[in-house]
N, C-alpha and C positions, 0 to 999 in steps of 0.2 A: 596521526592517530593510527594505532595498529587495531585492525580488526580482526575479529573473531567471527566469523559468520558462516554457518551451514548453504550455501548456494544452489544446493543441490533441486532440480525439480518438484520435488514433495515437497518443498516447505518457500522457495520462491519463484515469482514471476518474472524470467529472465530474459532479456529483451540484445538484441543485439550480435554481436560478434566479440567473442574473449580479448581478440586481438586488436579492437578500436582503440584510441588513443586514450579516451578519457571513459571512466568508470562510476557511474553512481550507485548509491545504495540508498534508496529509500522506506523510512519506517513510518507506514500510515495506516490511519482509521479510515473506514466506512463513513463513518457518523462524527468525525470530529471536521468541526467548522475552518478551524486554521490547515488543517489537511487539502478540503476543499476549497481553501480560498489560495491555497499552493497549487494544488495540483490542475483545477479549469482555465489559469490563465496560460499556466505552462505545459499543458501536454500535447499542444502543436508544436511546439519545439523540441520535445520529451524523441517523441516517433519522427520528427524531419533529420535530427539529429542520429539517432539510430539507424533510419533508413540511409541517410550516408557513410554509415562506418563510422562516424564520429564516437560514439557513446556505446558504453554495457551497460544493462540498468538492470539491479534487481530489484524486486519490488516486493517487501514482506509488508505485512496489516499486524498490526502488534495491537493484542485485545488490552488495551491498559483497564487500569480498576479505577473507574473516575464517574459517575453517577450521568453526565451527560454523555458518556460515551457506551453506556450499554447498550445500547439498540445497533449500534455502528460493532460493539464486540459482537454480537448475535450477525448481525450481515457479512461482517469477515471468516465466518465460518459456511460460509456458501461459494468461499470462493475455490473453484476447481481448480488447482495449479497443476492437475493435470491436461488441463487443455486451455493452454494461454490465449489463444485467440477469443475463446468464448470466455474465459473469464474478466479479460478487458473490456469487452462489451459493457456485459455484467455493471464493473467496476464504474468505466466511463456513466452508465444510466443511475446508477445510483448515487454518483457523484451530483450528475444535474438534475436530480431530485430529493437530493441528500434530506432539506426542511421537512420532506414529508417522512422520512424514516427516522430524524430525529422527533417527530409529536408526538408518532404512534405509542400509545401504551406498549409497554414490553412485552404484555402477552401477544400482541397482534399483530408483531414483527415476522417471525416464522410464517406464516400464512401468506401477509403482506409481501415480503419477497419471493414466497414461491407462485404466487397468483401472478405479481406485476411481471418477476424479471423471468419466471420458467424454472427457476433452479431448484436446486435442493440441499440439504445440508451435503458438506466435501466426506466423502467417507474418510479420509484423512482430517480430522478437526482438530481433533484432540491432540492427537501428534504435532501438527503445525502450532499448536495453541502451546503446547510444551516448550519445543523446541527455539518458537521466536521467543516465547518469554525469558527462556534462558538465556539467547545470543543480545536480548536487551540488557539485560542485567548485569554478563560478563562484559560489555562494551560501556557500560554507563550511562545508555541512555536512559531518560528522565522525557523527552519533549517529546509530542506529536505537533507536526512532522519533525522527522530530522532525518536529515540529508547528509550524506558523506560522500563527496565529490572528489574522485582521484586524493581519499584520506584525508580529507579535511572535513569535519563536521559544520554543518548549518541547523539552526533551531531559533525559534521563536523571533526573533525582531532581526538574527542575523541571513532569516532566508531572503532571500536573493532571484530575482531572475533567472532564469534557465540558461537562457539567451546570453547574457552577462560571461557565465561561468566556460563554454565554448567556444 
């Protein structure tokens, strides 16, 4: 798979070292359920992996237009890619509380994350919210999540272990 993707600091969370052997790129929701049930079993492996040199990972939240996922597009827009330590935080607490930011009524989202998790809207939103919509689009992605592992795509019944793929 050839990709097309902006990497740059403003628009993802880049983990690693350029030069490690293997490469992921992950496209994920806040509030989507298949995201969360990828991303909590695997992100001890995600950062063990990273912290050995193994892995680069970028990490973009792509707002799809999907009626259970608006509360997870509104939380993706809180995320500060300019300060990836704190936004992992963020990311990781909202993950293992995901049920409760998907019930909230939509109005009560914004509030709800800036009281629970501290944040505030990224002064960059709308630019990241452009930007990944376009590098979805030009790539053909359709799936939350989907994973492009050293250019091979993973999505819906074909993800996979982390573990597996290293």
């Amino acid at each position: 798979m050839t990709m097309n993707f902006d990497f740059s600091d403003e628009t993802t969370i880049n983990l690693g070292q350029p030069t490690a052997p293997h490469t992921l790129v992950a496209i994920l929701n806040l509030g989507c359920k298949d995201t969360q049930a990828w991303w909590l079993p695997n992100v001890e492996a995600l950062f063990k992996a990273v912290d050995a040199g193994e892995l680069y990972v970028h990490l973009k939240f792509w707002n799809k237009v999907k009626e259970p996922l608006r509360n997870g597009n509104l939380a993706n827009g809180y995320i500060d890619y300019q300060h990836p330590e704190q936004a992992l935080t963020y990311i990781e607490a909202v993950f293992q509380a995901q049920a409760v930011l998907r019930d909230l009524p939509n109005e009560s989202v914004p509030a709800y994350l800036e009281k629970t998790y501290g944040v505030k809207p990224a002064a960059n939103a709308a630019v990241v919210k452009a930007t990944i919509d376009r590098e979805v689009a030009d790539n053909g992605i359709t799936s939350l999540p989907t994973l492009i592992f050293d250019g091979q795509d993973y999505f819906d019944e074909q993800l996979v272990p982390l573990s597996t793929l290293i």
